[in-house]
C-alpha positions in Angstrom: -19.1 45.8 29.6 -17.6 42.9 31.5 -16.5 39.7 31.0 -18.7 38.0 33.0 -21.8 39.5 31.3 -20.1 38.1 27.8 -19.5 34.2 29.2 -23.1 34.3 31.0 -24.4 34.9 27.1 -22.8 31.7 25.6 -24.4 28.9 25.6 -22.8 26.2 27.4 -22.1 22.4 26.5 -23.6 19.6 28.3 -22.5 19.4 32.3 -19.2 16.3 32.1 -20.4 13.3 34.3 -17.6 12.9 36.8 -17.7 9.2 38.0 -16.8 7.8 41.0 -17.5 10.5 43.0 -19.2 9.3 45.9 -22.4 8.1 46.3 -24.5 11.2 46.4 -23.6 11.9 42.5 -25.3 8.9 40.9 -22.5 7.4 39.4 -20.3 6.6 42.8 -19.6 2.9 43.6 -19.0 0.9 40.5 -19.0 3.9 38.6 -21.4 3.4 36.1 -19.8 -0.3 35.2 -22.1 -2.2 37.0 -20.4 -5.7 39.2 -17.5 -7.7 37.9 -16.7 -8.8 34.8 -14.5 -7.7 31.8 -16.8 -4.5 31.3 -15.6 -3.0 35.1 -12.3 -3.6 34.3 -9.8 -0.8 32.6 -8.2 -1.8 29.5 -10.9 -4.0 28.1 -12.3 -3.6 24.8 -14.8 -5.3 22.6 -12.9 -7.0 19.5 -13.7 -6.7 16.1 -16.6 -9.8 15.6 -17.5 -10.5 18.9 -20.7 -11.1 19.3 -21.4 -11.7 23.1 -19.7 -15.1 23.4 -22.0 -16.5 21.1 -20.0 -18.4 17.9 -19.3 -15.7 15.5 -20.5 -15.5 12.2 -17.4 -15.5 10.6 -17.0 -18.9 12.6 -20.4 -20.5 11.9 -20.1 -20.0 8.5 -18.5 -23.1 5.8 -15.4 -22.1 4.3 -15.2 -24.0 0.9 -13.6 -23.9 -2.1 -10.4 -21.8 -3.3 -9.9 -18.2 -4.1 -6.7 -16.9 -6.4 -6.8 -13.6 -4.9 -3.3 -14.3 -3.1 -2.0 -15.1 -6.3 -3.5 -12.6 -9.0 -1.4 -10.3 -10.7 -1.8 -7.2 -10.3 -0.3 -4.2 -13.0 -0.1 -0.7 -12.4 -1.7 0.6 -15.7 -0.4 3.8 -17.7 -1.8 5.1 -21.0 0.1 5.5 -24.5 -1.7 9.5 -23.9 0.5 10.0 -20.9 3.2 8.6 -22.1 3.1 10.8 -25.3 3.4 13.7 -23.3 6.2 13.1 -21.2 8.8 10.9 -23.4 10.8 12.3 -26.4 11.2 11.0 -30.0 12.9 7.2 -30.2 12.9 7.0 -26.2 12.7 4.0 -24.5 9.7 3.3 -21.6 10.6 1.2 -18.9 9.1 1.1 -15.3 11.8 3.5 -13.8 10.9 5.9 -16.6 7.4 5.8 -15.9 8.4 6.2 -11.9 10.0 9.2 -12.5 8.6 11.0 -15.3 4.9 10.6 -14.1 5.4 10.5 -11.1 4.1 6.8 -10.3 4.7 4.8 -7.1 4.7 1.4 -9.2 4.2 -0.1 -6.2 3.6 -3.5 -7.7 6.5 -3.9 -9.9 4.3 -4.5 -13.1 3.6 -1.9 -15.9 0.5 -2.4 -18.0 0.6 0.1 -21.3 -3.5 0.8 -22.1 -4.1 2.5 -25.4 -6.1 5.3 -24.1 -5.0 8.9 -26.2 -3.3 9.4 -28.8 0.1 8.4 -29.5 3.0 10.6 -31.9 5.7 9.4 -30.6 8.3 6.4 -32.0 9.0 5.3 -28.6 9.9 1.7 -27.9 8.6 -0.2 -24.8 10.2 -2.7 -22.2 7.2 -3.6 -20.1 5.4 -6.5 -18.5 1.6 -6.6 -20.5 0.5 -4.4 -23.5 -3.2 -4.3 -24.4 -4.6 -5.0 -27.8 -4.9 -1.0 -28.8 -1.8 0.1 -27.3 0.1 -2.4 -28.9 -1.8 -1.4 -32.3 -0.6 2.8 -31.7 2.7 1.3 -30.8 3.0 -0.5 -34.1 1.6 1.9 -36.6 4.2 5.1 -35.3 7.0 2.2 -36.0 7.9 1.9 -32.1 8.6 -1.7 -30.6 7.5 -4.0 -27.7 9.6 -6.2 -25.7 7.6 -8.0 -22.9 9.6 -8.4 -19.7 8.7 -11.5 -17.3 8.5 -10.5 -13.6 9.4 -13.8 -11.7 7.3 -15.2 -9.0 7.4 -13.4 -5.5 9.3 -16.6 -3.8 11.6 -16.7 -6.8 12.3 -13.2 -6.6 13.2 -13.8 -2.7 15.4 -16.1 -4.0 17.4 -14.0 -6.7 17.6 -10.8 -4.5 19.4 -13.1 -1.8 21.7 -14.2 -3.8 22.5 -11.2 -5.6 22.7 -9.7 -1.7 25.8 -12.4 -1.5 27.1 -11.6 -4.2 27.9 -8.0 -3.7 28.9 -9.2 0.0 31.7 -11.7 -1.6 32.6 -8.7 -3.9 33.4 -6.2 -1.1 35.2 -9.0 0.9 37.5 -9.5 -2.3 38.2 -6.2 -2.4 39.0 -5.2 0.7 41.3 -8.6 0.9 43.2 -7.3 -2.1 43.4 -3.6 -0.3 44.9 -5.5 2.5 47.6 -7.0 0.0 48.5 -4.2 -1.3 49.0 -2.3 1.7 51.7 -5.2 2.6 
């Protein structure tokens, strides 16, 4: 048996069209790309809406009215049945909790408690929205709710900068007064 008799069996994919080979291939010249313009170029693409220099749709179309999706809040939502499992007796649930015992990214800062499962438990919450039937389990197994207000995003801005300053002037005191000492 040899090689060659093996390769000659497979089946072979489609011949590659090498452009800009000379005339005598078909595709020598322009290459395929046809005369001037941004399609003969390199480096051009088509971008996302275009529609052949025509006005795009999204362009033709009347923008009215006002939409409060930039402002919605949005929760990451956790169930009394989850919690149940993973906090003890007289515990208290707060969004790092929740990040590290369930494993949650929390990635938006708000923690809704939903009363899906069953809850055991006397735990007591510090979280930003409770429903209706969580709030009832809560209740009735003698835990307690305490509703935390996240501020606004710019007035969050605002409070991390100034904390940011603060801990800046704290460490400049200090290392003045470890500077006096040395003296």
């Amino acid at each position: 048996m040899n090689i060659s008799d093996i390769l000659s069996k497979v089946p072979k994919g489609p011949k590659r069209n090498r452009v800009g080979r000379g005339e005598g291939s078909g595709n020598g010249g322009t290459s395929g790309r046809g005369h001037n313009g941004a399609h003969s170029r390199s480096g051009w693409s088509r971008k996302l809406g275009f529609e052949g220099g025509q006005m795009p749709l999204a362009r033709r179309l009347p923008k009215r009215g006002f939409g409060n999706k930039l402002f919605q809040t949005i929760y990451d939502v956790v169930n009394v049945g989850d919690l149940n499992e993973v906090f003890e007796d007289g515990e208290t649930v707060t969004i790092e909790g929740v990040r590290d015992r369930l494993g949650m990214k929390c990635s938006h800062r708000r923690i809704k408690v939903l009363g899906e499962g069953g809850l055991t438990r006397k735990l007591s919450f510090s979280v930003q929205a409770v429903s209706a039937s969580a709030r009832q389990k809560i209740e009735a197994n003698g835990g307690s709710i305490e509703i935390i207000a996240t501020p606004p995003r710019t007035l969050r801005k605002q409070l991390a900068k100034k904390a940011a300053a603060a801990l800046l002037a704290a460490s400049n005191d200090e290392a003045s007064k470890d500077e006096a000492s040395k003296e």
